[in-house]
N, C-alpha and C positions, 0 to 999 in steps of 0.2 A: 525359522525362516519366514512365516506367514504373517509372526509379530511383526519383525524387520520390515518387513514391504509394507503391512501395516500402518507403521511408524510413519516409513517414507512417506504415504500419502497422507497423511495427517499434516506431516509439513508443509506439503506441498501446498496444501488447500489451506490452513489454519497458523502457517508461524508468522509473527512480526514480519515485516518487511523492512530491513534495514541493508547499510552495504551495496556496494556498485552493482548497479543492472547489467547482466549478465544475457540477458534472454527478453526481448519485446516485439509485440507485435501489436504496439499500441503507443500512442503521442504519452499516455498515461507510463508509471511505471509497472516492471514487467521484472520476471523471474531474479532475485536477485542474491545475495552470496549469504543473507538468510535463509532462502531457502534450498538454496542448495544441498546442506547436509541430507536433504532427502534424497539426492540423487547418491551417495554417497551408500547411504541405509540400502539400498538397493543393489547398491553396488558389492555390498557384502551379502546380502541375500543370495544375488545372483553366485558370489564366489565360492559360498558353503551349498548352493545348488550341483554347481561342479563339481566338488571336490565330491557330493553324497552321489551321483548320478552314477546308473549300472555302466559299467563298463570302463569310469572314468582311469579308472588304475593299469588296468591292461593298458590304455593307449597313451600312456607319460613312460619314457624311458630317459635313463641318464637321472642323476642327481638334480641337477637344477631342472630340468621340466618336472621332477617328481615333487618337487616342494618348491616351485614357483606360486601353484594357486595357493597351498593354504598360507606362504608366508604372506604373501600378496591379504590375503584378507586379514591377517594379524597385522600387520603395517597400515592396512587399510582402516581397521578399528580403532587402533592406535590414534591416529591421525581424524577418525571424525569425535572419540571424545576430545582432543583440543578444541577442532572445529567448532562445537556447539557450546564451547565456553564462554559465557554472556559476557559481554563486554560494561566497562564500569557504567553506573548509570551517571548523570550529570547530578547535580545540587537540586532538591528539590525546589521548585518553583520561581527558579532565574530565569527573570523574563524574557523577551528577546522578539527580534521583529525585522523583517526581509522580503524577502523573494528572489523572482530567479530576472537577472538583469544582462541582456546582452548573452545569453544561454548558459549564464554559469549563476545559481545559486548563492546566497548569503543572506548572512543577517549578523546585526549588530544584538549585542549579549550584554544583558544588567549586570552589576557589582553584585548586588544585595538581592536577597529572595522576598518574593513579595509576603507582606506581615498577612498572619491569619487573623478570621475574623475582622480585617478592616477592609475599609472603602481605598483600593489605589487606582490612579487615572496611569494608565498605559496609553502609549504614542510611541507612531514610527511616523518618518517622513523619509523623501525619498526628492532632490531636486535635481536628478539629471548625471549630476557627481557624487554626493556624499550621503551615506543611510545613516540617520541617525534616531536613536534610542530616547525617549524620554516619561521620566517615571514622576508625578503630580507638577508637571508642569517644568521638571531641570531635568538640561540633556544629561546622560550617564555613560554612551558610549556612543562612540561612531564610527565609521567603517567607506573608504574609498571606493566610489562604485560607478559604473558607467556600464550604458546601455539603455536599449528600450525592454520597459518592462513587458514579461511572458504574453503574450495574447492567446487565448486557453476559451474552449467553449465550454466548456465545465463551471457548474457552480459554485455559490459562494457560500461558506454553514460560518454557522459562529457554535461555540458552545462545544464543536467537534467537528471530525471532517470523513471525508471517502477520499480514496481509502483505508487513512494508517489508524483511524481513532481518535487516542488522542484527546479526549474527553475530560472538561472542565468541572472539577467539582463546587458549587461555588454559586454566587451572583453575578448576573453578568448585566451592567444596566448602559445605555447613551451611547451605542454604540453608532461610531460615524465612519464613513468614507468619503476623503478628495483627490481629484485628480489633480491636485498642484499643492505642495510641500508648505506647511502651515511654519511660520516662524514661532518663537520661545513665549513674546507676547503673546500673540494670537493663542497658541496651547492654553496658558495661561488665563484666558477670557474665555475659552471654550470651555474647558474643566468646569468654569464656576458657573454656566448659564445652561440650564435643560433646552433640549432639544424644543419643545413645545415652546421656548422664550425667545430663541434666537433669531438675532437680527445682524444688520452692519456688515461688515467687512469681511469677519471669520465666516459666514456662510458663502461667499465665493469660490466658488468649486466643487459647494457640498453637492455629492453623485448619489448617496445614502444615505440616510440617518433613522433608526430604530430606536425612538425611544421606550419601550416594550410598557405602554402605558392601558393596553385596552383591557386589563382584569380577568378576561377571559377569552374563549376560542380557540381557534387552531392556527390563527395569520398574525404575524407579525407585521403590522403596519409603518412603511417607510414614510416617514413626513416630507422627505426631499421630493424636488417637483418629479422626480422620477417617478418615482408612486412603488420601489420594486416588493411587494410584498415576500415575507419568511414564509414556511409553512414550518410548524414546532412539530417536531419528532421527538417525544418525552419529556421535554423539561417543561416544570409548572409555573403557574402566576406566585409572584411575591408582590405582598406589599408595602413592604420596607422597602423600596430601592433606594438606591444613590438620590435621583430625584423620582418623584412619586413610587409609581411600581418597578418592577423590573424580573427578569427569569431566574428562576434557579435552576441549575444543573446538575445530575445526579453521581455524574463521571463516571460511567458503567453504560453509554448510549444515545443521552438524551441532546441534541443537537435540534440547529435552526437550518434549514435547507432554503436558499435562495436562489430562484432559476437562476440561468445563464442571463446577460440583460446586456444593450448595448454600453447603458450607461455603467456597469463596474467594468469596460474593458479600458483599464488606465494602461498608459504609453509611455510617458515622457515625465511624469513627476505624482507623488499620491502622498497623503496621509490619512490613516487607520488609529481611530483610538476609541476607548472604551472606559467603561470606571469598572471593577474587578472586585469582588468580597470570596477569598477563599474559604471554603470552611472547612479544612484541611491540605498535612503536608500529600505534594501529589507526585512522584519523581517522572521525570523523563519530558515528552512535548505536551501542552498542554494547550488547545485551541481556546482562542480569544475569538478570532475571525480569522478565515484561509481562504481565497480564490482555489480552490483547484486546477492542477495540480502543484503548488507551489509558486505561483505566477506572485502572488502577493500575502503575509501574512502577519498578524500580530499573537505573539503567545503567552500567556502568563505562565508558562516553563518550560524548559528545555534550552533553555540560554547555554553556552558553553561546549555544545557536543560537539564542536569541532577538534576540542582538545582531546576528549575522553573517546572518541570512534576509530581510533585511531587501532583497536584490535577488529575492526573488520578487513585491514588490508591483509595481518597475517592470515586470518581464516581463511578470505579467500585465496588466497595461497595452498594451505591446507587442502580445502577442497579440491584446489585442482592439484594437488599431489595424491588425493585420494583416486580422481577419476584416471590417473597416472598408472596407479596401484591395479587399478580394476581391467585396464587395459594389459597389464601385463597377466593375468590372470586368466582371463579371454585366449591371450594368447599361447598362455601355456600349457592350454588344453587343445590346442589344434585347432581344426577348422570346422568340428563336429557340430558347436552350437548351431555354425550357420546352415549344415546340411540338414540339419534337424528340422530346419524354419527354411526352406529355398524361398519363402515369396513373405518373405518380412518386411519388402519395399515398398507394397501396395496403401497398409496401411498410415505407412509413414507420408508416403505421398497425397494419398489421403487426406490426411489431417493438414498437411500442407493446405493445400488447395480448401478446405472447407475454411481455414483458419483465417487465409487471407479474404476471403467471401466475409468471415463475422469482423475485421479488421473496416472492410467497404459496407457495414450493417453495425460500425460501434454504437450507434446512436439507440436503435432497439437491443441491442445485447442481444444476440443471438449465438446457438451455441455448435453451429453445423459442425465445424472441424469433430470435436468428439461423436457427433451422431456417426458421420460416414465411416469414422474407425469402428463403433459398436458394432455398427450394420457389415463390416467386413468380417470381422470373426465371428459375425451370429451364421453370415452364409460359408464361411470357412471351417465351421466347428466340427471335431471329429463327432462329440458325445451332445446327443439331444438335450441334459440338462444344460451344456453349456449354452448351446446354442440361443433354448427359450433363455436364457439369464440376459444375453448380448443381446437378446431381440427385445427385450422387456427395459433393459438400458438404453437401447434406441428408439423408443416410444416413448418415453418420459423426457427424453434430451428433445425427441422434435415435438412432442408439448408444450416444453419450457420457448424452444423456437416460434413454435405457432404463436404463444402466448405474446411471444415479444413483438414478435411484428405485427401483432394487432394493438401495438399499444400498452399492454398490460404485464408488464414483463414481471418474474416473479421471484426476480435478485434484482435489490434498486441499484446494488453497486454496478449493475450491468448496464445501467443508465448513463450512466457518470464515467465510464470509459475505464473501470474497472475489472468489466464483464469477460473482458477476451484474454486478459491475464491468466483468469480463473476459468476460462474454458480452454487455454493454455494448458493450466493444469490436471484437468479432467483428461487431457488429450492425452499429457505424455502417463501419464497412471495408467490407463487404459495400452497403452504400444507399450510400458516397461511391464506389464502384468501380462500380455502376450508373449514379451520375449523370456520372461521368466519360465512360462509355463512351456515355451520351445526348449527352454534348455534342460528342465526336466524330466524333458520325453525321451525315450529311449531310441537313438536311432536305428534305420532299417538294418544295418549290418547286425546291430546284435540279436 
């Protein structure tokens, strides 16, 4: 049972984030039918806690209440191994290139996977109506689209992103952004002229361009009159680029972080392209350059996932058959759980109320909602070790808080509008690990 609940928070904190959002308290994405199966995991915990609990057999009378909770947790089991059956991955390194236009999501997706070991120029452009894909200068695919693009105060990485990963293995050199849709020449003239040479007509519009030419340090220097400086997080100086030098990327973290900046908030039309040296196959999404969260992006993989994600609709189905399951279980043991817990509301409410306080504090990442729940079961605790545990909990949670609103926060994702998901999830671990621990208290009657 301890493994289970175990699990569950592992998920909760640690699994990909794929599948419809189910649960947010953030512009960013929030709890989604990936992670759900933790809820799930707990959910059998919870049901093999009743079924083990003193007294639970005396108070089930009749056949169906007597074997409502354990079938419920075999039905329930059942249904979370489908649940967490990984869905197919896409073709290694099918490029692809989008964003979220008019509030709905897309990208146009390559034929062919990008060749290893070579130099390939990736372009998306984007005019108002139509997104279109283009791999050394010929379009490959394109895609009907309308809207204004995301406007998102989050920043912009290359190389990888916050929060999915996502992580480029490879060179990454000449990367550029425009706010207005370059045509098939202009690509064409672009590809073949380094940022440090550029002149004429294709430079109209440029908002970015990262020729990653300075050999060393921690800043990637934007040549555009913008001036928006990277800061490099892992990845190192190469000097073979495309043209002179260029990054390498490790695909295991190493990413370029560029603040928020007025000039990457494109509207109305943009093109994003880059030249690309893989140095292996890499499956699933693969950052080239992403605005956060999804606002605009170019990737050298993950092209196609609209065909193959197509088993996240069953799961989350699944899941919610599971919480179905768990429900009926709950209820086939009476109303004991809740007499057991009379004031199980406070915490919930609680973590309410602190959560949307770190929602109005996304910007420092702060992580109140879990402090005020720690601090409620450290002053509710029957047994002293519990207690110092919850109070020891709730002084490291308002550390990481103090921490943040001074500035210094000590999860970057908590920065980047990540933070409150994942203090989302600190919250519900913490009220599913109290109500666990209510259901396997023995109540007063016995």
């Amino acid at each position: 049972m301890a493994f289970l609940a175990g699990a569950a928070c592992a998920i909760f904190l640690w699994s990909p984030w794929r599948g419809p959002t189910v649960l947010s308290l953030s512009t960013a994405h929030g709890i989604d039918a990936g992670d759900l199966p933790g809820l799930a995991l707990l959910g059998l915990a919870l049901a093999a806690a009743r079924g083990l609990a003193p007294g639970s057999a005396a108070e089930t009378t009749g056949p169906v209440r007597r074997w409502a909770a354990p079938a419920s947790a075999v039905v329930l089991g059942g249904l979370l191994l489908a649940a967490l059956l990984p869905g197919p991955d896409p073709p290694p390194l099918l490029p692809a290139g989008g964003g979220t236009f008019g509030g709905a999501t897309g990208h146009a997706d390559g034929q062919q996977t990008d060749p290893l070991r070579r130099w390939s120029h990736l372009a998306v452009t984007y005019d108002g109506t139509t997104l279109r894909l283009f791999v050394n200068g010929d379009q490959v695919s394109s895609r009907a689209t309308r809207g204004a693009i995301l406007s998102t105060p989050n920043p912009l990485w290359i190389g990888g992103n916050r929060p999915y990963g996502e992580y480029f293995h490879g060179l990454i050199d000449e990367v550029r952004v425009y706010d207005r849709a370059l045509s098939r020449s202009e690509l064409r003239a672009e590809m073949s002229t380094p940022i440090r040479n550029a002149t004429g007509p294709a430079a109209r519009g440029l908002v970015a361009a990262w020729p990653f030419d300075q050999r060393s340090g921690r800043r990637a220097t934007d040549a555009s009159a913008a001036g928006t400086a990277g800061t490099l997080i892992g990845p190192t100086w190469a000097t073979r680029g495309r043209f002179g030098h260029a990054l390498r990327f490790d695909g295991a973290g190493a990413l370029v972080r560029v603040p928020p900046s007025s000039s990457l908030d494109l509207s109305e039309a943009m093109t994003l392209s880059a030249w690309i040296r893989p140095a292996g196959l890499q499956a699933g999404w693969r950052t080239v350059v992403a605005r956060q969260t999804d606002a605009y992006f170019l990737m050298a993989g993950g092209g196609g996932e609209i065909s193959s994600a197509a088993p996240d609709d069953p799961r989350f189905a699944l899941v919610v058959g599971a919480a179905a399951c768990l429900c009926i279980a709950l209820v086939a043991g009476g109303t004991r759980w809740l007499d057991a817990s009379p004031s199980w509301w406070p915490p919930v409410a609680l973590f309410l109320a602190g959560s949307a306080i770190d929602v109005w504090l996304m910007g420092p990442g702060t992580v109140i909602g879990p402090t005020l729940v720690a601090i409620w079961y450290a002053l509710s605790a029957r047994r002293r070790v519990v207690a110092m545990s919850m109070f020891a909990v709730a002084a490291t949670l308002t550390a990481v808080t103090l921490l943040a609103l001074a500035g210094q926060s000590v999860n970057d994702l908590a920065r980047d509008g990540d933070g409150v998901v994942r203090s989302a999830a600190i919250g519900l671990v913490l009220i599913t690990s109290g109500a666990l621990a209510a259901l396997c208290r023995p109540s007063q009657a016995e």
